[in-house]
C-alpha positions in Angstrom: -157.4 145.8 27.2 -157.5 148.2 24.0 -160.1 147.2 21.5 -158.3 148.1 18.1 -161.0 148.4 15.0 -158.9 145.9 13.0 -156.4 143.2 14.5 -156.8 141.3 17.6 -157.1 142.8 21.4 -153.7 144.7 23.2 -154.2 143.5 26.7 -151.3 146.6 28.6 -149.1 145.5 31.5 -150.1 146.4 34.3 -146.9 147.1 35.4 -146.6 149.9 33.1 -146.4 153.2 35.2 -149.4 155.3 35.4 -151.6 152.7 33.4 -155.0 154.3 33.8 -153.7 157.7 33.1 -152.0 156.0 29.7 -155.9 154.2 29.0 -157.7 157.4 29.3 -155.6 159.3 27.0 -155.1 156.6 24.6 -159.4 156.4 24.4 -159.4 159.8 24.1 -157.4 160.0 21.2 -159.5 157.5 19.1 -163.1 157.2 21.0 -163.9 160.6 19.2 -162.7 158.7 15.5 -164.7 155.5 16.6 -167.4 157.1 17.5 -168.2 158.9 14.8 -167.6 156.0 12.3 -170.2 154.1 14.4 -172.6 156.9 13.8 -172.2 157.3 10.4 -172.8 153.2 10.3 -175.4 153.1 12.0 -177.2 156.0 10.0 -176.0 153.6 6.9 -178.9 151.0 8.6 -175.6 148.7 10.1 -175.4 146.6 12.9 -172.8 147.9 15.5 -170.9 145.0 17.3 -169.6 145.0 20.7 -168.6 141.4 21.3 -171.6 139.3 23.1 -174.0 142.6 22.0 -175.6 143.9 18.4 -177.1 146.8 17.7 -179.5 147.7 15.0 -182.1 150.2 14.7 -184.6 147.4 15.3 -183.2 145.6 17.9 -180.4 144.6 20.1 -178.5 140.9 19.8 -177.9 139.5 23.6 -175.2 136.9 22.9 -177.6 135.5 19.8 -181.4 136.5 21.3 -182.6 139.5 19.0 -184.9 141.9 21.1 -186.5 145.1 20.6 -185.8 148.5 21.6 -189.1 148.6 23.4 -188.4 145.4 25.2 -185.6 146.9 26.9 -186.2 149.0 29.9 -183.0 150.2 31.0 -179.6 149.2 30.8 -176.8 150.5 33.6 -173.5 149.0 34.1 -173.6 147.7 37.9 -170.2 146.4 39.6 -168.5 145.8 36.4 -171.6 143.8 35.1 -173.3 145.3 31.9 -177.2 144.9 33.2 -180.0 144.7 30.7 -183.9 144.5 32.4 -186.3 143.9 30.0 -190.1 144.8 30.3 -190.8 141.3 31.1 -188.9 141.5 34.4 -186.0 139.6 32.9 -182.8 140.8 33.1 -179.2 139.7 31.1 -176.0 140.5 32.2 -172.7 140.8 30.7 -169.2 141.5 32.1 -167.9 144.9 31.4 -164.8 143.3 30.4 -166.7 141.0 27.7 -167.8 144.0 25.4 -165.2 146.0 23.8 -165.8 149.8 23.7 -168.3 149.5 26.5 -167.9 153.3 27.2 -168.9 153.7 23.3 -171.6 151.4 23.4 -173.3 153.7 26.5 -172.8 156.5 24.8 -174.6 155.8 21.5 -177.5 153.7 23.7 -177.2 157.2 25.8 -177.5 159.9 23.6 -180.4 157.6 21.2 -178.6 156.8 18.4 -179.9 153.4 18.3 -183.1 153.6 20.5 
């Protein structure tokens, strides 16, 4: 499924020939784009949205429950499941296929943008 920035979700047939080799190149020509207008966002002080998850500077939204940054240990995606622990032991978990731009949203979470 392709995530557009405006306009609803392009689910691809499966059927198409050489689908995953399509998927990557497709993401690689407009991650780069998306990503750097989610930088320059969040630099502005926005929230970035990835379905069921926020981000903000201050916190992250988990389907509606605000928590912040130093609440949140680590955060790995585990057989297709988008694992959040918390410090309290907690954990919340997402399917990978629930959050749009996942790849994206581990990158900025990755490389601090948000933390």
């Amino acid at each position: 499924v392709l995530h557009p920035h405006i306009g609803s979700p392009v689910k691809l047939d499966p059927r198409i020939p050489n689908l995953e080799e399509l998927s990557y190149r497709i993401k690689g020509r407009i991650y780069p784009q998306l990503l750097s207008q989610l930088r320059e966002q969040q630099c502005e002080g926005k929230n970035l949205y990835f379905g069921p998850i926020t981000l903000s500077p201050d916190f992250i939204n988990l389907q509606g429950e605000a928590i912040t940054w130093k609440n949140v240990s680590k955060m790995d995606v585990r057989k297709g499941i988008l694992v959040v622990e918390l410090v309290d032991g907690r954990q919340k978990k997402f399917p990978v296929k629930d959050i749009p731009n996942i790849g994206i949203l581990l990158q900025l979470i990755q490389e601090g943008i948000v933390v």
